[in-house]
C-alpha positions in Angstrom: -36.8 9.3 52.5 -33.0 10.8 52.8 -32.7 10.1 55.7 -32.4 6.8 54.5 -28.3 5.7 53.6 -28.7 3.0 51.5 -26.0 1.2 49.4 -27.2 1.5 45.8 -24.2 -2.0 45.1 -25.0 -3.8 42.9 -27.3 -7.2 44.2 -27.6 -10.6 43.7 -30.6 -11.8 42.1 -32.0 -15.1 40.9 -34.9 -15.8 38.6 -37.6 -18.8 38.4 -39.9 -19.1 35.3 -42.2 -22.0 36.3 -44.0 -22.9 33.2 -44.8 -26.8 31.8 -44.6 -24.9 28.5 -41.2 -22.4 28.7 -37.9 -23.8 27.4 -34.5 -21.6 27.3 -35.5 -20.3 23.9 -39.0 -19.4 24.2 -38.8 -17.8 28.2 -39.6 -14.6 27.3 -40.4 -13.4 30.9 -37.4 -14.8 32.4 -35.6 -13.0 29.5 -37.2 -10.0 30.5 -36.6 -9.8 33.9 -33.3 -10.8 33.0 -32.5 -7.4 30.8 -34.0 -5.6 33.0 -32.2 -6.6 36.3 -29.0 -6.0 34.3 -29.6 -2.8 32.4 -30.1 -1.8 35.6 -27.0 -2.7 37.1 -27.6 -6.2 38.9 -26.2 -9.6 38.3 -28.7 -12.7 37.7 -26.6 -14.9 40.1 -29.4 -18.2 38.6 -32.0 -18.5 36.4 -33.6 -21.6 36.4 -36.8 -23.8 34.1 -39.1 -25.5 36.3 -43.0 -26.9 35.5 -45.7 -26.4 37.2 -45.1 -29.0 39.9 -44.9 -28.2 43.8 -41.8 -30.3 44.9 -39.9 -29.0 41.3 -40.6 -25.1 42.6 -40.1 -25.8 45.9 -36.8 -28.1 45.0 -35.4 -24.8 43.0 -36.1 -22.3 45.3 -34.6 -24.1 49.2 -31.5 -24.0 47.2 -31.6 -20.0 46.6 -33.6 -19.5 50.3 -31.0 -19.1 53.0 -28.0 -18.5 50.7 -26.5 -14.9 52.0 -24.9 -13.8 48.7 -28.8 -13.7 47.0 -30.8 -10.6 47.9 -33.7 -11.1 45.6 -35.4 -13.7 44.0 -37.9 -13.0 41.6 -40.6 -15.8 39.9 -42.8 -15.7 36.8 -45.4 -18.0 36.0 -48.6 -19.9 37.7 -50.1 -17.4 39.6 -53.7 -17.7 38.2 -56.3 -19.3 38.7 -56.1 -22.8 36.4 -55.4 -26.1 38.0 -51.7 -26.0 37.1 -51.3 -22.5 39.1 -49.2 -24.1 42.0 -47.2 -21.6 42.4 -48.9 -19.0 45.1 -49.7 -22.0 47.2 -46.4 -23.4 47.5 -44.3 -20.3 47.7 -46.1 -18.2 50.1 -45.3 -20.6 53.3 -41.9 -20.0 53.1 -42.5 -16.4 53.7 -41.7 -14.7 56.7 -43.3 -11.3 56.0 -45.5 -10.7 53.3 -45.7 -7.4 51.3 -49.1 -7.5 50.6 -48.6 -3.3 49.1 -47.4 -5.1 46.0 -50.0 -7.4 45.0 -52.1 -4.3 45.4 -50.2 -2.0 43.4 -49.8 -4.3 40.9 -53.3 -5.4 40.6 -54.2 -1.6 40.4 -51.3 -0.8 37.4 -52.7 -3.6 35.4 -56.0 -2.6 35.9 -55.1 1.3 35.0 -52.8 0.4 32.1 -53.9 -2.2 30.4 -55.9 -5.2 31.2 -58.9 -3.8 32.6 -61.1 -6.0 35.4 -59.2 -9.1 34.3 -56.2 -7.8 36.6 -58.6 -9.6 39.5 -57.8 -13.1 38.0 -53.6 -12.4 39.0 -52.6 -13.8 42.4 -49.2 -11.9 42.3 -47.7 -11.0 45.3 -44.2 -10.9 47.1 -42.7 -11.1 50.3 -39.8 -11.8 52.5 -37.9 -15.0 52.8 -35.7 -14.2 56.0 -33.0 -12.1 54.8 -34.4 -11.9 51.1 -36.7 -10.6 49.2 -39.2 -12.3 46.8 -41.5 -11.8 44.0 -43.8 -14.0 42.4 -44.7 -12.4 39.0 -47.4 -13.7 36.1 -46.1 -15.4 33.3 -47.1 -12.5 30.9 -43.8 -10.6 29.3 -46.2 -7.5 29.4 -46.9 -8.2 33.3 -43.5 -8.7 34.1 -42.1 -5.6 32.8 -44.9 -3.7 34.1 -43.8 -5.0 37.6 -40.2 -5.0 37.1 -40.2 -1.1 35.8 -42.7 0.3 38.2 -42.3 -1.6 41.2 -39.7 -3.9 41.6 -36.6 -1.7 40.2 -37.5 1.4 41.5 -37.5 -0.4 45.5 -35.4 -3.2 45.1 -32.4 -1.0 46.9 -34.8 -0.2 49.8 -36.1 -3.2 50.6 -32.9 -5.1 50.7 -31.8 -2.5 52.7 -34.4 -2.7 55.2 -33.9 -6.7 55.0 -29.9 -6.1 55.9 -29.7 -3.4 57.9 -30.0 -5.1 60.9 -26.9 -7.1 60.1 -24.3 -4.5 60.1 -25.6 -2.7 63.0 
């Protein structure tokens, strides 16, 4: 793709760990996808604790939705299949375009590099919220960094570029 001119700044991303369980010293996904994000040049513009609750994840992330300075926004947490896994269910409305190549590609690395047919219990996926873009990750450190180093890093500059473009033209 160089054809493609994209600006490789640096972006704007918040995080979401929705977990009943996770507290500031034990979030060791958010912590991950923290580093991550800023080993690799980005700034966490928010990173936030919510439970399992539908009006607490939805309450956390209209604030982020809409705001121009945040290009990414990436969750972990409650995307199985237990009673408490809200979390597909109420972000997925907001989207305006799903990027249903994710789910699938992450579905397939976790099958290939680690956890086997179990991979078909995760419900991650990602998508577009307007002029952002979104990902709702498992809860599982392992499954973030799988997704963050594989998937999400190495296109996060494309896809906000295809989600901004239109703006400067």
């Amino acid at each position: 793709m160089s054809h493609l001119k994209i600006d490789h700044r640096k972006l704007s991303v918040s995080v979401l760990t929705i977990s009943d369980t996770r507290t500031a010293d034990n979030d060791k996904s958010g912590m991950v996808i923290r580093r991550m994000l800023e080993e690799a040049g980005h700034q966490v513009t928010d990173a936030r604790i919510c439970p399992d609750d539908p009006q607490q994840i939805e309450s956390s992330l209209v604030d982020w939705f809409g705001t121009p300075s945040i290009d990414a926004i990436i969750t972990t947490g409650g995307t199985g299949i237990s009673h408490r896994d809200v979390t597909i269910e109420t972000i997925t409305p907001y989207f305006t375009k799903t990027l249903d190549g994710f789910g699938e590609l992450f579905r397939f690395l976790s099958y290939t590099e680690d956890v086997g047919s179990k991979a078909l219990l995760s419900r991650a996926t990602a998508g577009t919220v307007q002029n952002q873009a979104v990902f709702v990750l498992p809860g599982s450190s392992k499954a973030v960094a799988l997704a963050m180093e594989k998937l999400i890093l190495p296109e996060l500059h494309h896809i906000v570029h295809e989600l901004k473009k239109h703006l400067a033209e």
